[in-house]
N, C-alpha and C positions, 0 to 999 in steps of 0.2 A: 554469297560470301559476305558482301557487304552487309546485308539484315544477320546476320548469324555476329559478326562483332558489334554492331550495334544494339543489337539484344542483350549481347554480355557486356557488353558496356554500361548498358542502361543496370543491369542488374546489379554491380560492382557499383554504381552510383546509388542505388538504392539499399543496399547493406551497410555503406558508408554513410548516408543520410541516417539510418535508424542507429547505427553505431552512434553517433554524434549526438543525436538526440540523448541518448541513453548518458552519454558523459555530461552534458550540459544538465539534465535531471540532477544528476549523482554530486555533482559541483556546487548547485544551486542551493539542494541541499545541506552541503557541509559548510555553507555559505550561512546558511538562516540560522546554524547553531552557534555558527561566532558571533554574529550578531545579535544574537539574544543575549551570548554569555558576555560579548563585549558591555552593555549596560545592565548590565546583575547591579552591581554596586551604586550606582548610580539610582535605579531602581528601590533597591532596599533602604538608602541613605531616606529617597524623597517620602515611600510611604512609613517608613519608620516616624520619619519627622511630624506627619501627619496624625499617627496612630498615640505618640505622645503627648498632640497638642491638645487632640481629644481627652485623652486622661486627665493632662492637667486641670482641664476646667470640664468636670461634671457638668453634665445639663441638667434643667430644673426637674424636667422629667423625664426618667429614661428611655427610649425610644426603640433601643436597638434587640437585637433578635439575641439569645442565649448566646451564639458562638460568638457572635462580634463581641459583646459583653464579655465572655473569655478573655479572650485575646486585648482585649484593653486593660483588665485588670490583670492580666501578666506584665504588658507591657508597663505596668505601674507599681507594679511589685518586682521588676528588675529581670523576670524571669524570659520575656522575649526581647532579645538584642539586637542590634542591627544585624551584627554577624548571622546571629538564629535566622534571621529575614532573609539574608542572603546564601545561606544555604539552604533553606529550602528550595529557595527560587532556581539554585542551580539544579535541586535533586527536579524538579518537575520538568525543568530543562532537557536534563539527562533520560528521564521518563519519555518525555513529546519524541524526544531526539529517535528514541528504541524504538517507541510506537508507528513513528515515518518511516524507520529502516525496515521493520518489517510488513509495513502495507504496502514499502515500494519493491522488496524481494517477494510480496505474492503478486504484485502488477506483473516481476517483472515472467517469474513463472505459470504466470496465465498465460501472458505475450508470447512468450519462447515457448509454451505451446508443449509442456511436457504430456505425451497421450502414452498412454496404453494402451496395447493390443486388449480386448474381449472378444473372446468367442463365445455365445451364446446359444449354438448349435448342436445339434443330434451328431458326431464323431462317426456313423456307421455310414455304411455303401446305399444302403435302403432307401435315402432320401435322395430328393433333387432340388436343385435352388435357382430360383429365378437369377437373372441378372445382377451383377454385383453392382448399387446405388450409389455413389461417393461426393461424400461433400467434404466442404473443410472439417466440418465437426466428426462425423462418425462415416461409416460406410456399414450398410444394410445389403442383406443377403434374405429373401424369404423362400419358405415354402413354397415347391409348387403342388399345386390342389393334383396334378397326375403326374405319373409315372413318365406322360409323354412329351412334359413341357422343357422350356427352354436349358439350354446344359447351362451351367456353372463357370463355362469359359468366359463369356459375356461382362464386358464390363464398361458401366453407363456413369461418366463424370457429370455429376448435376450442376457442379461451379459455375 
């Protein structure tokens, strides 16, 4: 009696352990996105200020790659803003934010262990099958090479 509540004790402790994990995850997360979006502004003010100081004073020789060159002579003809800076940064934001959410809904659907039944087997009377092999991942059932081998009642947990 005693090992019998203490096993379901123990298990109720460990559903509530993985429960908990799973909320501190999902917390964590919705944590990293205020805090990126908390310094947006802040962000886009300081390389904004950067990105102008460069324009203002051309170097002797130009240096920079085609895109950076873009984006300097927009930001010097008026047409990248801070604002513009800061929504982007919110849209990549918003992007990163999508792309966690659903790497951590197929974490969590691996976890939680969605399976499917497959049958891969002959349906008629005429066959016989060895021992049924079971592990966490799949469970195997083979042919037996005669007529005279082991029944199908059998069943061998490999865990």
């Amino acid at each position: 009696m005693q090992a019998a509540v203490k096993s379901a004790l123990q298990a109720c402790c460990l559903q509530l352990r993985s429960k908990l994990v799973k909320q501190a995850a999902a917390r964590e997360q919705a944590q990293r996105k205020r805090a990126l979006t908390k310094y947006v502004p802040n962000v886009a003010a300081a390389v904004y200020a950067i990105v102008q100081g460069i324009a203002a004073r051309p170097g002797k020789r130009p240096r920079l790659a085609p895109p950076e060159k873009d984006v300097i002579d927009k930001v010097a003809s008026g047409d990248v803003t801070q604002k513009t800076l800061a929504t982007r940064l919110m849209e990549h934001i918003e992007r990163f934010d999508t792309d966690m959410a659903l790497e951590y809904q197929m974490q969590q659907g691996i976890t939680e262990g969605q399976r499917v039944d497959a049958f891969l087997r002959p349906q008629t009377d005429r066959h016989r099958y060895t021992a049924l092999l079971t592990t966490g991942v799949a469970s195997i059932q083979l042919l037996c090479p005669s007529a005279a081998a082991a029944s199908s009642a059998e069943v061998i947990d490999v865990t």
